[in-house]
MIPADO-986987 format. One line per 5 residues: number of its first residue (from 1); their letters; for each residue x, z, y of N, C-alpha, C. Coordinates in steps of 0.2 Angstrom, whole numbers. Atoms other than C-alpha are relative to their C-alpha. Example, Ala and Ser with C-alpha at 12.3 -4.5 7.8 and 13.67 -1.06 7.14 Angstrom:
1	AS	4/0/-6/62/39/-22/4/0/6  -4/-1/-6/68/36/-5/-4/3/5
This chain:
1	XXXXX	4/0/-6/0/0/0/4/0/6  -4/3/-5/7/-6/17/-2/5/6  3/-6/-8/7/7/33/-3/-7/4  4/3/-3/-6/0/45/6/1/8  -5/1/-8/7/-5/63/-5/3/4
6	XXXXX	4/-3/-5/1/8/76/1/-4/7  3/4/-6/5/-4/90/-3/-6/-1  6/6/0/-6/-18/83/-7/3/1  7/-4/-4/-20/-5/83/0/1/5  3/-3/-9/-20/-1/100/-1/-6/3
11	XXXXX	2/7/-5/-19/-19/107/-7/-1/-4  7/2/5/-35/-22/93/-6/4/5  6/-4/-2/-43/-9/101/-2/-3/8  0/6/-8/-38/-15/120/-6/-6/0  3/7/1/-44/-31/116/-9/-1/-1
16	XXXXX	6/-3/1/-61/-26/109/-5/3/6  5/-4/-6/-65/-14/125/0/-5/7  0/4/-5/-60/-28/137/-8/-5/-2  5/4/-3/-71/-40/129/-8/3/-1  4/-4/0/-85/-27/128/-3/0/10
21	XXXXX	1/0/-9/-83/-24/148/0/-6/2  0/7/-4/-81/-43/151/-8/-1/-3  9/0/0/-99/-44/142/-5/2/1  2/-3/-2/-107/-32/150/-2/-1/7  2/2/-5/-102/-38/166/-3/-7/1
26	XXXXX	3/5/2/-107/-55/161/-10/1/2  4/-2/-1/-123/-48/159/-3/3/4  3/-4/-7/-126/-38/175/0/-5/6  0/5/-4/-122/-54/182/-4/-5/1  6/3/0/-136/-62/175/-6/4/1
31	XXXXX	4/0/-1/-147/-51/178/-1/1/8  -2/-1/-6/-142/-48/196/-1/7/3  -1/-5/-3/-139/-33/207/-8/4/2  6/-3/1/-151/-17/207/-1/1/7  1/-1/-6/-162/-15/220/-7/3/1
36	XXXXX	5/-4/1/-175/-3/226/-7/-5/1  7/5/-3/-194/-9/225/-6/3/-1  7/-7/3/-211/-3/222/-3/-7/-5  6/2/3/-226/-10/212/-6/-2/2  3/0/-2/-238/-17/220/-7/-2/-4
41	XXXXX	3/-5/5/-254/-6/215/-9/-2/5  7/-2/-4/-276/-6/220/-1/6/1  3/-5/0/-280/9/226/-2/2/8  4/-2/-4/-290/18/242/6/-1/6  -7/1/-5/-281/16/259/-4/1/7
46	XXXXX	4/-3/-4/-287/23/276/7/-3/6  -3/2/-7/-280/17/293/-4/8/7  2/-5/-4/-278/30/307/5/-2/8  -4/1/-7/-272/32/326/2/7/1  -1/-8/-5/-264/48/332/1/-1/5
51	XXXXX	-3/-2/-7/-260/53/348/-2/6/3  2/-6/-3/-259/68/360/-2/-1/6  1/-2/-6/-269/73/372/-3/5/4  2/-7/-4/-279/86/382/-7/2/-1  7/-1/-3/-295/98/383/-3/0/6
56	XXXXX	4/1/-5/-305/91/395/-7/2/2  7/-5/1/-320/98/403/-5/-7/4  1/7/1/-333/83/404/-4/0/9  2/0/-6/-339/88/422/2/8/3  -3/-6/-3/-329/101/433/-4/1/9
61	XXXXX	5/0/-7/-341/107/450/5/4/3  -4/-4/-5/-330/114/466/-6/4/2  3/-4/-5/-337/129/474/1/0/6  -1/1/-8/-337/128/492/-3/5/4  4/-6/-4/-343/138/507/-3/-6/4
66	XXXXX	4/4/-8/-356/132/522/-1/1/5  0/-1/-8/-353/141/536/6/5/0  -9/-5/-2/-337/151/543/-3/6/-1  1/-8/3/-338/170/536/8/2/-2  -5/-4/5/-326/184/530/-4/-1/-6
71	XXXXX	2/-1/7/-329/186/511/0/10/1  2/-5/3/-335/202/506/-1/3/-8  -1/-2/5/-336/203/490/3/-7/-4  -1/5/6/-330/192/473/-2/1/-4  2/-4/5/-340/194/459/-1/-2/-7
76	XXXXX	-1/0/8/-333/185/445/7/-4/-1  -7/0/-1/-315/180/440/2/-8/-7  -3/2/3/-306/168/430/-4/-1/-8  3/0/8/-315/164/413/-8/3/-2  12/-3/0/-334/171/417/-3/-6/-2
81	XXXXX	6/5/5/-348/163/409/-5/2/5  7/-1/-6/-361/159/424/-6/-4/-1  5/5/-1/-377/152/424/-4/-1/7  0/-2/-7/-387/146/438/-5/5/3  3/-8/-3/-392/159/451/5/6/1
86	XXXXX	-2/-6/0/-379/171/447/3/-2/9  -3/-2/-7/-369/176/463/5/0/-1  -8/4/1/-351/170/463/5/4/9  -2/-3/-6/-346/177/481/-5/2/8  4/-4/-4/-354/187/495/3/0/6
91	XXXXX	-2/1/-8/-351/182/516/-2/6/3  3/-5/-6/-353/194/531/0/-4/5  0/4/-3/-363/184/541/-5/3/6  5/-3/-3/-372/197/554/-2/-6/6  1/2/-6/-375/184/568/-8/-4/-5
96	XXXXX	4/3/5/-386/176/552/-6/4/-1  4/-6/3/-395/191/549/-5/3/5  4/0/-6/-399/195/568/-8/-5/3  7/5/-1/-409/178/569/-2/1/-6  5/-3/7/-417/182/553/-5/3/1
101	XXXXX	4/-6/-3/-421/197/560/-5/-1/6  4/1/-7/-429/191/576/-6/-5/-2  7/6/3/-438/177/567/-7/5/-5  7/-6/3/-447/191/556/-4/4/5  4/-5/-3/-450/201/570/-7/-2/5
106	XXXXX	6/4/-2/-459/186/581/-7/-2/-7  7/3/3/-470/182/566/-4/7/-1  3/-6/-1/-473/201/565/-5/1/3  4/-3/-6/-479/204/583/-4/-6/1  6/3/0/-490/188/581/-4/0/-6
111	XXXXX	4/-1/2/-499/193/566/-3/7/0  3/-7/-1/-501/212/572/-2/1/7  1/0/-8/-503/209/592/-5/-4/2  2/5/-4/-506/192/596/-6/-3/-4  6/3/3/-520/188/583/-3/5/1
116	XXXXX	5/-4/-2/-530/204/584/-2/-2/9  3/1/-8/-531/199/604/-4/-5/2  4/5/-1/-537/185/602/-6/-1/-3  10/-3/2/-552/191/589/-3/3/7  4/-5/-5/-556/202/603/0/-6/5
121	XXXXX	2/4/-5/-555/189/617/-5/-6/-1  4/5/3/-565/177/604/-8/3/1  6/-4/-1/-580/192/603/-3/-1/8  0/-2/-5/-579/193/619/-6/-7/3  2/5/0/-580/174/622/-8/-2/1
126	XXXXX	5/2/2/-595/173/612/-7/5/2  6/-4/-3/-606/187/619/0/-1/8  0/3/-5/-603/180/636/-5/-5/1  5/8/2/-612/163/630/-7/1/-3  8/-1/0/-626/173/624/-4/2/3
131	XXXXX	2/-3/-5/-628/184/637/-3/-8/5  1/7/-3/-628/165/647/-4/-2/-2  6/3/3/-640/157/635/-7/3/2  7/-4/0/-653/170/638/-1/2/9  0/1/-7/-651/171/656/-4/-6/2
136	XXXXX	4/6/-4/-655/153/658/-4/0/-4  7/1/4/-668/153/646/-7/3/2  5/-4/-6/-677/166/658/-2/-4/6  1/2/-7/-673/157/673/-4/-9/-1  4/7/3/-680/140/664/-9/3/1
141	XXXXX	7/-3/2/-696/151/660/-4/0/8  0/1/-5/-695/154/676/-3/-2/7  0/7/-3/-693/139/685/-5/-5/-2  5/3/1/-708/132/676/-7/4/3  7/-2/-5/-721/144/684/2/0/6
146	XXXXX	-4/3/-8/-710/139/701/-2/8/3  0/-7/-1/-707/157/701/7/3/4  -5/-2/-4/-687/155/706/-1/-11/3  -1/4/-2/-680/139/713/2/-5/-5  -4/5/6/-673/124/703/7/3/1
151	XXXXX	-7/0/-3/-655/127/711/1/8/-6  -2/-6/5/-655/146/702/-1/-3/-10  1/3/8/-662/135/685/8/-3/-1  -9/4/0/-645/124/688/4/3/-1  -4/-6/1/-634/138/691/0/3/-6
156	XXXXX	0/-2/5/-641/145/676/2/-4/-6  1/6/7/-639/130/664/9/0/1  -8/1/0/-620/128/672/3/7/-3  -3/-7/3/-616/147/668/0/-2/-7  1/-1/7/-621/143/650/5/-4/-4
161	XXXXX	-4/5/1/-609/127/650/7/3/-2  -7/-3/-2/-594/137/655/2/7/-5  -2/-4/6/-596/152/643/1/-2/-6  0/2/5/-598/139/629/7/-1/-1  -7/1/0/-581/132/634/5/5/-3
166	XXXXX	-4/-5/0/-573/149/637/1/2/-8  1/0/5/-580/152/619/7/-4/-4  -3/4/5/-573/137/610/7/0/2  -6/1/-1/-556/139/619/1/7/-3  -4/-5/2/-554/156/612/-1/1/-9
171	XXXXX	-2/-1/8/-558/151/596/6/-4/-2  -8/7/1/-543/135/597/3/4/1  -5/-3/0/-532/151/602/0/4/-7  0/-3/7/-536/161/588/2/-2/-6  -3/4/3/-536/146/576/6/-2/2
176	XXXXX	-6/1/-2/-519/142/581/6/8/-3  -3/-4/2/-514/160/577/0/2/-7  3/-4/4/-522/162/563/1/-5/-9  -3/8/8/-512/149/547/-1/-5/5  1/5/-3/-513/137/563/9/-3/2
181	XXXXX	-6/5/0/-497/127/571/5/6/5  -3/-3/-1/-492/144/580/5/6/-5  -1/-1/7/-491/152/564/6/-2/-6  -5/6/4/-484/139/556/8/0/4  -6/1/-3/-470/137/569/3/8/-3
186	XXXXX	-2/-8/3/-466/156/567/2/0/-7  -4/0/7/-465/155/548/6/-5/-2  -7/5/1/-454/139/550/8/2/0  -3/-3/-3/-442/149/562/1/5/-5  -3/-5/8/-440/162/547/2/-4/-5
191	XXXXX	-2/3/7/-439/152/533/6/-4/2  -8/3/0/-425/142/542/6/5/0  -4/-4/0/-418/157/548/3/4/-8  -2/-1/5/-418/164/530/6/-5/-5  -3/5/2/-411/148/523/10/0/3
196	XXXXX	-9/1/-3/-394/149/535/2/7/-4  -3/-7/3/-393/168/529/1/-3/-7  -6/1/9/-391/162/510/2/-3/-1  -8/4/1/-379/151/513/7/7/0  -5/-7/-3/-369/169/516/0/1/-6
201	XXXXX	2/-2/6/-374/171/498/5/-6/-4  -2/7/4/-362/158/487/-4/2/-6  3/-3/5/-373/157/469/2/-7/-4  -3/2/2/-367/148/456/-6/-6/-2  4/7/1/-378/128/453/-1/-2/-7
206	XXXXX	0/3/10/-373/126/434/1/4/-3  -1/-6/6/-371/135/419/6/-4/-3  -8/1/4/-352/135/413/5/6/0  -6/-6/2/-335/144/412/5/-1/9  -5/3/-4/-324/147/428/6/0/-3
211	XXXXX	-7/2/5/-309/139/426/5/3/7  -3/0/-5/-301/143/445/-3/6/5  3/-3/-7/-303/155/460/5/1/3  -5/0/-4/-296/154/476/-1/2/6  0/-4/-4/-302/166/484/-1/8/0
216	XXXXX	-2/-8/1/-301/187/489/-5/2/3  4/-5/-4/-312/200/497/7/0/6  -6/1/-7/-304/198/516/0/-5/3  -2/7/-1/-301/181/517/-7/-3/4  4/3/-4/-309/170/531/-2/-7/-3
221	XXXXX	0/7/4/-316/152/523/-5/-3/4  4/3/-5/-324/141/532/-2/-7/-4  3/6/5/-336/124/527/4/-4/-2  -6/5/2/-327/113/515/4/3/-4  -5/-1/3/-317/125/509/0/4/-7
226	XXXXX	2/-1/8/-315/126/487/1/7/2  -1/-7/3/-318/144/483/1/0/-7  -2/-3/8/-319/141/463/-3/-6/-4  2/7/5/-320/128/450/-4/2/-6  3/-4/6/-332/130/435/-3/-8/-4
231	XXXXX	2/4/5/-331/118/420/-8/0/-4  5/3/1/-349/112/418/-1/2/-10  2/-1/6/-357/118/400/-3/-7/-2  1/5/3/-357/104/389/5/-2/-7  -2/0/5/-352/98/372/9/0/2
236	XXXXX	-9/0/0/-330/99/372/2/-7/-1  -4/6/2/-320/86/374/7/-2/2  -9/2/-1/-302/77/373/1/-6/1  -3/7/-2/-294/66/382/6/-4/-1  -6/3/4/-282/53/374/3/-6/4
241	XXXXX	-3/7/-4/-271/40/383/3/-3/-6  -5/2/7/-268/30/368/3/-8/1  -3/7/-2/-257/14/370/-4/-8/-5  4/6/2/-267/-3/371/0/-1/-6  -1/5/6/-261/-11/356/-2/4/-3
246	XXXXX	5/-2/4/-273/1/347/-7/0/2  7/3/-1/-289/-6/357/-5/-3/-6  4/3/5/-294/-17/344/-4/5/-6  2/-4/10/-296/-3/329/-6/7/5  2/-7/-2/-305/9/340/-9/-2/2
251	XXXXX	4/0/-3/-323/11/342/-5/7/0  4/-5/-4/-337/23/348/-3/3/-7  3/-5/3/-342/36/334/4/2/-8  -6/-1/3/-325/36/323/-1/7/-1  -3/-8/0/-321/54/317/7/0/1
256	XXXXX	-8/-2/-2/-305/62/321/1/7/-3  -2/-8/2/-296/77/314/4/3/7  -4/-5/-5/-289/88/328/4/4/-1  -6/-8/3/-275/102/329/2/1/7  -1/-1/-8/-272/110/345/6/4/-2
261	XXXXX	-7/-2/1/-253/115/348/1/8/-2  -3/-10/1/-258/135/350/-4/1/-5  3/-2/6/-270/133/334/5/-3/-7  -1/6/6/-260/123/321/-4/1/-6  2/0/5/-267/131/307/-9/-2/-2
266	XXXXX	9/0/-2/-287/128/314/1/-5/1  1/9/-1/-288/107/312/-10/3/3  8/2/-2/-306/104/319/-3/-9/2  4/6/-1/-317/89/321/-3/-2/5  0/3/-8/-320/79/335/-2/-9/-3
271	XXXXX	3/9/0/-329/59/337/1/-3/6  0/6/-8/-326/44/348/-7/0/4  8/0/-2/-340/44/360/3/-3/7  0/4/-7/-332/36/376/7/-3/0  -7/3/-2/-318/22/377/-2/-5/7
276	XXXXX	1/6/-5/-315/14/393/3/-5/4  0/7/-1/-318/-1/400/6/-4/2  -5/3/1/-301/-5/407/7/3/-1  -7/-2/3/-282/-3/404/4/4/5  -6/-4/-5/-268/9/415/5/-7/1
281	XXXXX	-5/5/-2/-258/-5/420/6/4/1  -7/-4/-1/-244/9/424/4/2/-7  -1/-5/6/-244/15/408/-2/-4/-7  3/7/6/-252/0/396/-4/6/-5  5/-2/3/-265/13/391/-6/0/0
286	XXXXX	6/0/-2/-282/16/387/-3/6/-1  2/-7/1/-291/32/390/-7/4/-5  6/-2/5/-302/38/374/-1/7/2  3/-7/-2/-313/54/376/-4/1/-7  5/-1/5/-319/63/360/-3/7/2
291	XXXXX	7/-5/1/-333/74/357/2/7/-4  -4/-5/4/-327/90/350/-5/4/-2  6/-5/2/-340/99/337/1/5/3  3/-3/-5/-349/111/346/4/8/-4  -3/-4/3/-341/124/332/7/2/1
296	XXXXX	-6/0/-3/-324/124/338/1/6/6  3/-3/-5/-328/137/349/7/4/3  -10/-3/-2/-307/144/351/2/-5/3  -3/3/-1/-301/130/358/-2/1/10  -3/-3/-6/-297/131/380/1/-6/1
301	XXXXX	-3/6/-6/-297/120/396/7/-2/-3  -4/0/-4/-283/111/397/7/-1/-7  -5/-1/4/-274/113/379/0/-6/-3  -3/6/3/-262/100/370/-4/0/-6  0/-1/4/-269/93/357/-1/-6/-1
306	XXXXX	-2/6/5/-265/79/343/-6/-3/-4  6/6/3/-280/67/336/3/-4/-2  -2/7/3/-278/57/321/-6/-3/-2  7/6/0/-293/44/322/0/-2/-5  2/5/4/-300/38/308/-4/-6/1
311	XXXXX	1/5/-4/-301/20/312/-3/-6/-6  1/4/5/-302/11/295/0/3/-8  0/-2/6/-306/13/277/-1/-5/-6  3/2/3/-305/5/260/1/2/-5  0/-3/6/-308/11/243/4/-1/-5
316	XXXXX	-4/0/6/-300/0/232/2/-9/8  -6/7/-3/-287/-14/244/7/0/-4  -7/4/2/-270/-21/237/6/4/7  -6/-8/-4/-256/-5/244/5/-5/-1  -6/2/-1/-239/-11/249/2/4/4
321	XXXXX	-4/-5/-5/-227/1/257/2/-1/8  -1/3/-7/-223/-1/274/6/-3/0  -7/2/2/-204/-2/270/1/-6/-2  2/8/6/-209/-19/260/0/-2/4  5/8/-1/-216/-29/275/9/1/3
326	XXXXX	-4/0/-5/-203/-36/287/-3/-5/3  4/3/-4/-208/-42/302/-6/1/2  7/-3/0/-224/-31/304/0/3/7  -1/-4/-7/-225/-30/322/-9/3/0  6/1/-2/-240/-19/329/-4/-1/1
331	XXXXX	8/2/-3/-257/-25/329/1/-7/-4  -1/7/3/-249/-42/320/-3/-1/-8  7/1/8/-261/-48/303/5/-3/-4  -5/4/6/-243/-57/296/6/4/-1  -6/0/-1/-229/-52/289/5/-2/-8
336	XXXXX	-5/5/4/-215/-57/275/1/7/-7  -2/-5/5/-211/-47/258/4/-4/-4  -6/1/8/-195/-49/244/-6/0/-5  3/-3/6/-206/-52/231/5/-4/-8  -5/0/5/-197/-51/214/-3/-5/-5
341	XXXXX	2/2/8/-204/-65/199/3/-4/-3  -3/3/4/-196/-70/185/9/4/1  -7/-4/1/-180/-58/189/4/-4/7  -3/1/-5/-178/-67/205/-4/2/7  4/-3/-6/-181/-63/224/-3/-6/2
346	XXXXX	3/4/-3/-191/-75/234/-3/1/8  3/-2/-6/-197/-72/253/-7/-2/0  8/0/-1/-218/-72/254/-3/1/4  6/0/-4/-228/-74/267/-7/4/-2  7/-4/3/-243/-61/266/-3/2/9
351	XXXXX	4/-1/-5/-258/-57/277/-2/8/-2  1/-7/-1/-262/-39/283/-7/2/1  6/-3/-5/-277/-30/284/2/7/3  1/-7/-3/-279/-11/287/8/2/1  -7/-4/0/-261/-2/292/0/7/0
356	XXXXX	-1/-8/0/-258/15/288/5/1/2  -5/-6/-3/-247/28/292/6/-1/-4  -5/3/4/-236/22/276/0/-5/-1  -1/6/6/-242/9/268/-7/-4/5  6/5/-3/-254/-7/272/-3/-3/-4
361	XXXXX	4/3/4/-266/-18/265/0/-6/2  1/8/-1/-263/-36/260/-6/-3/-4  6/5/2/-277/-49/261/-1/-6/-5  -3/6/4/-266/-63/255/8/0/-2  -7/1/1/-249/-68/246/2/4/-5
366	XXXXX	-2/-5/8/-247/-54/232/-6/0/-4  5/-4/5/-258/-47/219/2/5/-3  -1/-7/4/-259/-31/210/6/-3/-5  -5/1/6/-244/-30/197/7/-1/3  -7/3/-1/-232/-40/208/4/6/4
371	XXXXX	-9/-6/-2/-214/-32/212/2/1/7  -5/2/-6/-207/-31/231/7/4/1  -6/-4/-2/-192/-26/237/0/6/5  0/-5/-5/-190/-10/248/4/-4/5  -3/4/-4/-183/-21/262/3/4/5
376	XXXXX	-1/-4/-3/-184/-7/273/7/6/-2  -7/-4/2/-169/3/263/4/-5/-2  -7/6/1/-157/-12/266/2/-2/4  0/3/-7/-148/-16/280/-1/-10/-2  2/6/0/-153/-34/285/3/-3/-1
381	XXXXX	-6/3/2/-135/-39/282/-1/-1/-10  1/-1/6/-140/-35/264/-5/-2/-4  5/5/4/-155/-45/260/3/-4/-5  -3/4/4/-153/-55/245/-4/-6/1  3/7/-3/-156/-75/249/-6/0/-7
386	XXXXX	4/2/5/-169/-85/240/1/-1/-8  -2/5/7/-167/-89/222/4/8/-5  -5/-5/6/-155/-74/217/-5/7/-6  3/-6/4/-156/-63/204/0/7/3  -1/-6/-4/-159/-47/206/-3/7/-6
391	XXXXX	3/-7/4/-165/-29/196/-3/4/2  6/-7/-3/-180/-16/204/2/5/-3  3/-6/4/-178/0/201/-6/0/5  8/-4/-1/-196/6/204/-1/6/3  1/-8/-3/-199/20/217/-5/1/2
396	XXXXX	6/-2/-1/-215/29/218/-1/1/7  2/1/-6/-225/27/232/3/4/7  -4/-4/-3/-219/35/249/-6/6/-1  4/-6/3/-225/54/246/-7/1/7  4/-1/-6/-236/54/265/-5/-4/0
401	XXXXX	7/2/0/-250/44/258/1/-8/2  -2/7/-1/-244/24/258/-9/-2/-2  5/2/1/-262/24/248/-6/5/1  6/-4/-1/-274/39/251/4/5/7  -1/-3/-5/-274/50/266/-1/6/0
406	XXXXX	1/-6/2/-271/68/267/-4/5/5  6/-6/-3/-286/78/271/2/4/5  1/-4/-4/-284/91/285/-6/5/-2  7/-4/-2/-296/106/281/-3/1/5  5/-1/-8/-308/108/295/-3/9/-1
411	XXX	0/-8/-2/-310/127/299/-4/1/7  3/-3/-7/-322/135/311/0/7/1  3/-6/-2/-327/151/318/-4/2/-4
């Protein structure tokens, strides 16, 4: 038996591991270099809009004064809950008060002086004209058995004339006194005079919250000038400047998830109920206002808060990552995808519908099954051309909902 030569073994084996590695690489060459991709899958897919913006109060009323006064008192602050009627601030208006006072006291002394005087000079009137009437009704008597003269008949007839008048003019004074146009003037003369006195009175027009006051017990304030603002009681709302190229997907009765910066853990619900009509040219905005459920009842003027608009929705559309498209500008319905068949890549023209947050929904160009490339984890120097081979490793969707969109609990009070 022959010893087996230790250096023919080693180069045997060299030789064997070389062409091992040479057909292996062989092989990696034909099936060409690995590269990430997904699976293009039917499943649910939800289009949304966020943006931040503010609570706003959907009608804010200034408080103002009407005539030049100190303040005397203040009688609600910062955050009170008014409705109308209450009293909001207190004037010292004695020069107000004085004709007030005068005006009551003239309507006074004409329904306790000047109208009793005129009863009595009414009686008076009229027992005058009777006493008259029966006079000439003697001297008629009279005058017909040519007992006086005619001249005393005449004179008697003219007496009777003259107390009638006297009569009826005391009764046009009385009437006049009496719910007449003196009366009248006199109650006028109060009722105005009252009217300037409660302007000295500020009282609150609407039912809401104040948000502002900007004034003291002391302080002089004269017409014009805001004393206190009070956001108008009405359903809550937020205001969004959300940029144009999201016009098209928005319309009036959308839901929205909410989260205000000093609640994060309280989301709340809110609906589109006002877009409008034109654009901020400063700012390429357009100003959305939602509706904030009436239950949200912790939330405050004025606070930051982030609204993600649900804009679109579809149950079962054809999901492709957002990373896949290339060329997917904003608002645009086309864009390009690596799609992988037969173990080669290919560039694809595909139409968009809905665009999510991750992931979008093609109309046209793919179908359920096919392969893409994650183009977005490649620098563009690194694209592989038309025709080449290439190898997917397969990565599960991006984890933020490329196909389904993650709920928000909605919490209230």
């Amino acid at each position: 038996m022959t010893a087996r030569n230790p250096r023919r073994t080693w180069w045997l084996v060299a030789a064997i591991v070389a062409v091992l590695l040479l057909a292996s690489w062989g092989a990696m060459r034909l099936r060409g270099r690995a590269l990430p991709g997904y699976a293009v899958a039917v499943g649910p897919l939800v289009q949304n809009v966020v943006a931040t913006g503010r609570i706003a109060a959907p009608s804010r009323v200034q408080v103002g004064a009407e005539i030049t006064a100190l303040v005397l008192e203040r009688r609600v602050t910062d955050g009170d809950r008014v409705v109308p009627g209450d009293v909001l601030v207190v004037l010292r208006a004695r020069d107000l008060e004085a004709r007030r006072d005068q005006a009551r006291a003239a309507l006074a002394t004409l329904r306790q002086a000047d109208r009793p005087d005129a009863e009595a000079r009414l009686r008076e009137a009229r027992a005058r004209l009777a006493q008259a009437e029966r006079d000439y009704a003697r001297r008629r008597a009279l005058g017909a058995r040519q007992l006086v003269s005619r001249e005393d008949v005449e004179l008697a007839r003219q007496a009777v004339v003259a107390a009638r008048a006297a009569a009826d003019q005391a009764g046009v004074a009385l009437a006049a006194l009496d719910g007449g146009p003196r009366e009248a003037q006199a109650r006028g003369q109060l009722d105005a005079a009252e009217a300037e006195l409660a302007r000295a009175v500020i009282r609150a027009t609407v039912a809401g919250t104040v948000l502002t006051r900007d004034v003291e017990p002391g302080d002089t304030v004269r017409p014009g000038d805001a004393l206190m603002e009070i956001a108008r009681d009405a359903p809550g709302e937020i205001l969004l400047p959300l940029d144009e190229k999201n016009l098209s997907r928005l319309r009036v009765g959308q839901a929205a998830t909410c989260i205000a910066d000093a609640f994060p853990g309280r989301p709340f619900a809110a609906t589109v109920h006002h877009i409008a009509p034109g654009i901020d040219p400063s700012r390429g905005t357009v100003d959305v206002r939602l509706r904030i459920d009436p239950r949200a009842t912790f939330v405050r003027q004025d606070m930051t808060v982030t609204a993600t608009i649900l804009t679109g929705a579809r149950q079962r559309a054809l999901v492709v990552p957002n990373d896949a498209l290339i060329g997917a500008q904003d608002g645009a319905d086309r864009a390009t995808v690596l799609a992988v068949r037969g173990g080669r890549v290919y560039r694809v023209p595909v139409t968009l519908g809905l665009r999510g947050l991750a992931a979008s929904e093609v109309r046209d160009g793919l179908h359920a099954g096919d392969t893409v490339v994650a183009a977005g984890a490649l620098d563009a120097t690194a694209w592989p051309r038309d025709g080449d081979r290439v190898r997917v490793d397969r990565q599960p969707p991006p984890a933020s909902g490329s196909a389904t969109r993650r709920e928000l609990p909605v919490k209230f009070d």
